[in-house]
Each structure stands twice: as structure tokens, then as C-alpha cells.
N, C-alpha and C positions, 0 to 999 in steps of 0.2 A: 504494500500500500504506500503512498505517496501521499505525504499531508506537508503542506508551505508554513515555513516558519515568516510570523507577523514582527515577530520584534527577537533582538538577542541582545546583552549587555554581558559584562561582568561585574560578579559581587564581588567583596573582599571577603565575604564570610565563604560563600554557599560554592564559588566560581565561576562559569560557564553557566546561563542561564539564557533557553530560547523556549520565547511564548508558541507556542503550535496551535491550530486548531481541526483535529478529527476529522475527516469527511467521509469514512467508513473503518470498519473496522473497531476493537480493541487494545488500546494500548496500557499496558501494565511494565510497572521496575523490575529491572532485569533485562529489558527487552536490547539486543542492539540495533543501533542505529546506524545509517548514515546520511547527514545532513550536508548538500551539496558536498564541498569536498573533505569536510570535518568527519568525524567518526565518535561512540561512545555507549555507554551501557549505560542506560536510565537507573538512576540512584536512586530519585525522589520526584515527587511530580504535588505541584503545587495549583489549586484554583484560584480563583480570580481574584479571592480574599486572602491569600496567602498559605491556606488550610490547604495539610498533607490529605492525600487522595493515594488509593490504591489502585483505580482505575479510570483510563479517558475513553469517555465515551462520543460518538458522533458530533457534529457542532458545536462544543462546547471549546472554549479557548483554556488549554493546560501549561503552564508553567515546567519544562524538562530541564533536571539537573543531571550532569555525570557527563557530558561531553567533554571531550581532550582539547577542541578548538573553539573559535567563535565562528559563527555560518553568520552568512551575510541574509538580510531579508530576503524574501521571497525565495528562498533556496528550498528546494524539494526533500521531505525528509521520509527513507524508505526503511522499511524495517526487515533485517537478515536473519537467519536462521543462528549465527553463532560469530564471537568476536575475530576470531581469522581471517574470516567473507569480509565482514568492515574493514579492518586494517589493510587490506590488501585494495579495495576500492578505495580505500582513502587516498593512498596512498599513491597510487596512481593516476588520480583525479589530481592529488598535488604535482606531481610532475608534471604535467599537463597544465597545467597553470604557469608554474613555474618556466617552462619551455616557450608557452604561448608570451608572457611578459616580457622574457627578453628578449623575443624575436621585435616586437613591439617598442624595445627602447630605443629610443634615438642614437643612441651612439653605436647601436647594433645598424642601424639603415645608413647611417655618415660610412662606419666601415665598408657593409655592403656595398658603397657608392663610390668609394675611394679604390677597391678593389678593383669595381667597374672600371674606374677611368684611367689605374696602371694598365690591364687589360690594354684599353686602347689603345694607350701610349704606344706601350710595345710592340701592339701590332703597326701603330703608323710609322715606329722606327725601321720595324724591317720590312715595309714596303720598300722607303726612300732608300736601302741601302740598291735598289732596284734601279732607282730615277739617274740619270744623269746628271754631274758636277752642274754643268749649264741650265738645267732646265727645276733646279732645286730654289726654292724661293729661299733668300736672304734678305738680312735687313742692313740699314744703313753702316754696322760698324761689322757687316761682312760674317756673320754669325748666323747658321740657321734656324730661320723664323720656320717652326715646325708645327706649332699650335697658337698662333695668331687670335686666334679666338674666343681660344680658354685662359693666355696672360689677361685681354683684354676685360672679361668676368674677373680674374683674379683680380684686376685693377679698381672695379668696380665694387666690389665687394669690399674692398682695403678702405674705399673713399664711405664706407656706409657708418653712420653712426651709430655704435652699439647701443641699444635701448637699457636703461638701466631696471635692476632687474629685483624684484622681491619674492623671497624663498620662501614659504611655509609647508610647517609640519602641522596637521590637521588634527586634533582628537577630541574627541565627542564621547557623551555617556551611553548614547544608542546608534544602532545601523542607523536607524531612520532618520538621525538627526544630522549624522554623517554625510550622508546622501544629500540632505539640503544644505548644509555648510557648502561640501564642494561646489554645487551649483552657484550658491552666493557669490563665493570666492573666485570663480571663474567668470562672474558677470562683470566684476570690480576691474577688469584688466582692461586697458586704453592706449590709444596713441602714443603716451608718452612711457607708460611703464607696463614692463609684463612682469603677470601675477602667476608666480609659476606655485603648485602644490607638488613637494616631491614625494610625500608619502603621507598616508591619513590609513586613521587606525580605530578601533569602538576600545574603551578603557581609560586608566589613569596613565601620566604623563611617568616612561620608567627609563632607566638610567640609560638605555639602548638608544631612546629619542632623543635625550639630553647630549651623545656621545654623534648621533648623526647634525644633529643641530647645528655642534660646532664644528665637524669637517666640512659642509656645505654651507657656512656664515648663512642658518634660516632660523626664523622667528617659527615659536610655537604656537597655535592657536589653541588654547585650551578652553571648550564649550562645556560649560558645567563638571566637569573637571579636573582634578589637582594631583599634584607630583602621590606614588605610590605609597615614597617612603620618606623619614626625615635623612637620608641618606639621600636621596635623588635633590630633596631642596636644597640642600648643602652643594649638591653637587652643580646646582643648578647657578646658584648665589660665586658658587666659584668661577666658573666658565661665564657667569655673565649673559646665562643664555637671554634671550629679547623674547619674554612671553607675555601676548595678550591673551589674560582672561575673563571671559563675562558667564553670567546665567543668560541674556536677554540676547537673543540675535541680534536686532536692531543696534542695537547698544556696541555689539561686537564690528557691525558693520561701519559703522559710523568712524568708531576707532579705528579701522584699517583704512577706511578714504582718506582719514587726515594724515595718516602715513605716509598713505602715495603721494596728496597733495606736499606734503614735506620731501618727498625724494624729487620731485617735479621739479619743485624752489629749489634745490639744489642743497635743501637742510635735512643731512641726512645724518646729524646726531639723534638719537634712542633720547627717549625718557632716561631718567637715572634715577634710582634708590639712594634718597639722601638719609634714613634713619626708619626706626621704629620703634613702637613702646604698646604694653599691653598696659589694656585697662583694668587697673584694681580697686578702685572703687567708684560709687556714682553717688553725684551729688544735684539734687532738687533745687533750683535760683529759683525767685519768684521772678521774672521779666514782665515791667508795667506794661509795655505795648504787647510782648507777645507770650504774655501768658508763661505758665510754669516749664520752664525748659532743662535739661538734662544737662550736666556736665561731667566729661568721663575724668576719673582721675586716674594720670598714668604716669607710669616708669616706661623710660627710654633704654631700650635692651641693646641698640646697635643704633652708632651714627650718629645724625643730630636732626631734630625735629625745629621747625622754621614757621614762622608767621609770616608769609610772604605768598603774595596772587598768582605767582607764575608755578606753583605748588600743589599738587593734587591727591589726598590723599584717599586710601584705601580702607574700608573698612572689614579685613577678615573674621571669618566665623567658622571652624575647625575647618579652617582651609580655603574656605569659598569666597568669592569677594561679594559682601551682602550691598554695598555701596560706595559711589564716587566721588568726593564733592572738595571744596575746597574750606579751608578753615576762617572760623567765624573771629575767634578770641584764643587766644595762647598765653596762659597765667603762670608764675610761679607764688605759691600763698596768695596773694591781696597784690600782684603787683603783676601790669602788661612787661611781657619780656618780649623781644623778636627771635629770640633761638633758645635752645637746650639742647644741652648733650648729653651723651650717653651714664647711665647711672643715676640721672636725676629724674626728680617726679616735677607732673605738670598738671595743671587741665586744663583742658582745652573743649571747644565745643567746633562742629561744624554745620557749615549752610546746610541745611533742608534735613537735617539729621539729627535725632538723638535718643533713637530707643538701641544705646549703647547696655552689652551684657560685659559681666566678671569673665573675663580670661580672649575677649574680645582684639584681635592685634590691629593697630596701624601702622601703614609703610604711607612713609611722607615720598612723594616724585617729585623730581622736579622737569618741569616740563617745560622750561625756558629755550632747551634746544631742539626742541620737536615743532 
């Protein structure tokens, strides 16, 4: 039987999780599978509430845990008589993939082409060794001119001005979310700049991304989101990788037009992380025109934190950026400061913000060069 998987993600608890939905048959834990080119022996199978089920029956959308891979949406998911049959289809459905992309990459079709055009060479050398001295085309400084046509493209080509060029690594918490990122991201490319994606992935952001990041100088998009491990953030803070991350699409899209429009101006410095401090207590101000407002009070853990406009900072909440905004007031006790550093406490409140929580972090940006 063949039933299409509607959604796949990963957990950090449970792992491989694809939603399926029955169109005949019985499916029961135990069973193996193979799901497009993935493979796996059903563990656990969960309903639409999250409640463990012992069987799926017709119509009904099931939650399957125990796969080795993530299937992409829409992938067919067939069920084998025993785990050798899978492994061995999987298996070769990956090669097959694998074979099919890189006939597909570009630098496989440049060589194919380059190959081609030694080919020719070769053969129009040992035509001419045919042609007579006299009847052999030369050019002015008595050298033969043998491919006239293709210096001429060479030269052509030389005179062309390289489009300046923005690398991303794509990662999202679903297939399906994936799917429209790429689309967005691919609609954002223009005259003046290409938007290239060199790899998009469903999961959290893990040291393998961070490691390709920095050999291809590419910024990470991370859509709802965030690094694996406190090992990958480190590892991340080190390398400097350039990651925009949002929950809100629109939000993310916005962020990347003003990117390009900065590569366009020819201002192609990043944002930069000027400090951070988590919030450890909150405090109630009565504010006469606007009412009772929130003030976080925080330790600066790294950096230094700035009262200054060209400054934007971040609101994390175990990991996630809950909001963006810039800061309203920056205190130390009873007194306006314009900076703090690291090891000192502050508080501070920002624009359109202040249902701030205990263990809450902010990263101050400065955005002066963006």
C-alpha cells in the first residue's frame, strides 16, 4: 500500500516524525516502511492529539515515529514485508538521488563543456596540421589565429561585470515550510544581485551547517529554528557565522531585501553583536502618559550594551527571537547612562515591548553598517 506523507519534522525528544494519512489498509508498530527514499520500522504512532494509538486506520491522519531519515512531503510511503527489503530500497533510491544531483550541479555541466571544447580544439589542430603554411589564417604579429571566435567570447566574457552575489543556507522546522522559504528566496533575486541557496535542510541549525557556512562565506536563514547545541552556538559566535533568524516570514523577508539593498549601495558590512545581558528581575514604573510599563533588570554577560538608534536589539526566549525593537531608556540605579559593560547590571526598557520573562536574553546589534 502507498499512503503520502502531509508533513515531516524533527523532534529533539521522539526524532524523525512524519504525519501520514491511510487511504486503505492497516497500519500497526512494527511494521516496515519505506518512505520515498528514507526507510524505518514504526516504533510508535501518534493521533492528532498526540495520544499513543496501536492502530491506523483508513482516513485518519497518524503521526509515525522510528524512521532513520526525514522524507520530504508528498513522498509515497509503502509498507515491506521485512527490514532487508527496506534497507536495500532505500538504499538505492539514495544512490539515485545522489547520482541524479550531481549530474545536475553546475560544475559537473562547466566540466562536461570544457571537455567538449578541448575535444574540438584538438580536432581543429589536426585538421590545420593538413592546411597549407599559405592558406593558414594568421594575425597581425604572425601567430596563428586558430579560434578567432572563441578569444573573441573569451574577451567578452572578461569585459562582463560579475554580479555580486548572496549565499544562503536555508533551515526550517517543516518540509512544508521549506518549500515556501525556497520559493520566497528565489523570488528576492534581481538585476543587480543573485540570491543563490546552496543547501536547505527541515531541523535545527548543527555544526555540519555552521562548518559549510564558513567555506562558502553564506549567511544562514534560520525559520523558526535555532542552533542544536550550546556547542554549535559557540561554535557559531566563533566563526562569526551571519544568521538571520525570525518566526514570521514576512518579517524574515523584509530582513533579507534590506541586505540586498545594502550589497546594491555597495555597504556590505553585517550587523554586529555588540553585547548581551539576561534578564533577572522585572520591575513595574507607573508611566503618567503610558500607563504601567515593565522594566527588565539585567546583567551584561558579554560585550557592552549601548543607548544608541542605530542599535537593535533582540529579544531571546530559550533560543527563539520573540522580538525586535530598539531601546527606549538605558538606566544604571536612578541614573541615564549611554553604555554598560560587561558584568554590570542595568535596566532598561524597549519600544513597543515589555512582557519581558526571568532568564529572558538580549543581544544588542549594531546596525550602523548594514
Amino acid at each position: 500500500r502507498k499512503e503520502p506523507v502531509i508533513e515531516a519534522k524533527t523532534d529533539k525528544k521522539f526524532g524523525v516524525c512524519a504525519t501520514v494519512i491511510m487511504r486503505h489498509g492497516i497500519l500497526k508498530p512494527g511494521n516496515c516502511l519505506i518512505v520515498g527514499k528514507e526507510w524505518g520500522k514504526v516504533k510508535v504512532m501518534r493521533d492528532s492529539r498526540g495520544k499513543h494509538i496501536k492502530e491506523a486506520i483508513p482516513s485518519f491522519p497518524v503521526e509515525v515515529i522510528g524512521l532513520k531519515g526525514l522524507p520530504k512531503a508528498g513522498d509515497k510511503v509503502r509498507c515491506v514485508e521485512s527490514e532487508s527489503m527496506a534497507r536495500k530500497v532505500s538504499m538505492a533510491r539514495q544512490k539515485d538521488a545522489q547520482e541524479e544531483m550531481y549530474e545536475s550541479r553546475p560544475e559537473t555541466k562547466l566540466m562536461a563543456a570544457s571537455n567538449y571544447k578541448k575535444k574540438v580544439y584538438t580536432r581543429s589542430r589536426r585538421r590545420m596540421k593538413f592546411v597549407p603554411n599559405k592558406h593558414r589564417l594568421k594575425g597581425p604579429d604572425g601567430l596563428e589565429n586558430l579560434e578567432e571566435g572563441e578569444e573573441e567570447e573569451e574577451e567578452e566574457e572578461e569585459r562582463e561585470v560579475e554580479k555580486p552575489k548572496l549565499t544562503l543556507i536555508l533551515k526550517a522546522d517543516v518540509h512544508g515550510t521549506l518549500e515556501a522559504l525556497q520559493e520566497a528566496v528565489s523570488a528576492l533575486e534581481n538585476e543587480d544581485v543573485e540570491v543563490k541557496a546552496i543547501f536547505s535542510s527541515v531541523g535545527p541549525i548543527t555544526e555540519s551547517d555552521v562548518v559549510l557556512a564558513k567555506a562558502c562565506d553564506a549567511a544562514i536563514i534560520a525559520f523558526n529554528v535555532k542552533p542544536i547545541s550550546s556547542q554549535v552556538q559557540k561554535l557559531m559566535e566563533r566563526d562569526k557565522t551571519k544568521t538571520y533568524s525570525h518566526r514570521v516570514i514576512y518579517k524574515l523577508l523584509d530582513h533579507l531585501q534590506k541586505v540586498l539593498d545594502s550589497i546594491v549601495k555597495g555597504q556590505t558590512q553585517e550587523p554586529t553583536k555588540t553585547g548581551r545581558c539576561e534578564v533577572l528581575q522585572l520591575f513595574e514604573v507607573n508611566m503618567k502618559q503610558d500607563g504601567i510599563k515593565t522594566i527588565a533588570g539585567c546583567k551584561v554577560v558579554e560585550g557592552t550594551i549601548s543607548n544608541n538608534l542605530n542599535h537593535v536589539f533582540k529579544v531571546l526566549r530559550s533560543g527563539d527571537v520573540i522580538f525586535e525593537g530598539k531601546i527606549l531608556s538605558l538606566k544604571h540605579k536612578t541614573k541615564d547612562i549611554a553604555s554598560i559593560s560587561q558584568g554590570r547590571e542595568c535596566g532598561l526598557m524597549l519600544q513597543g515591548f515589555d512582557k519581558f520573562q526571568k532568564g529572558d536574553m538580549l543581544e544588542c546589534i549594531d546596525m550602523s553598517g548594514a
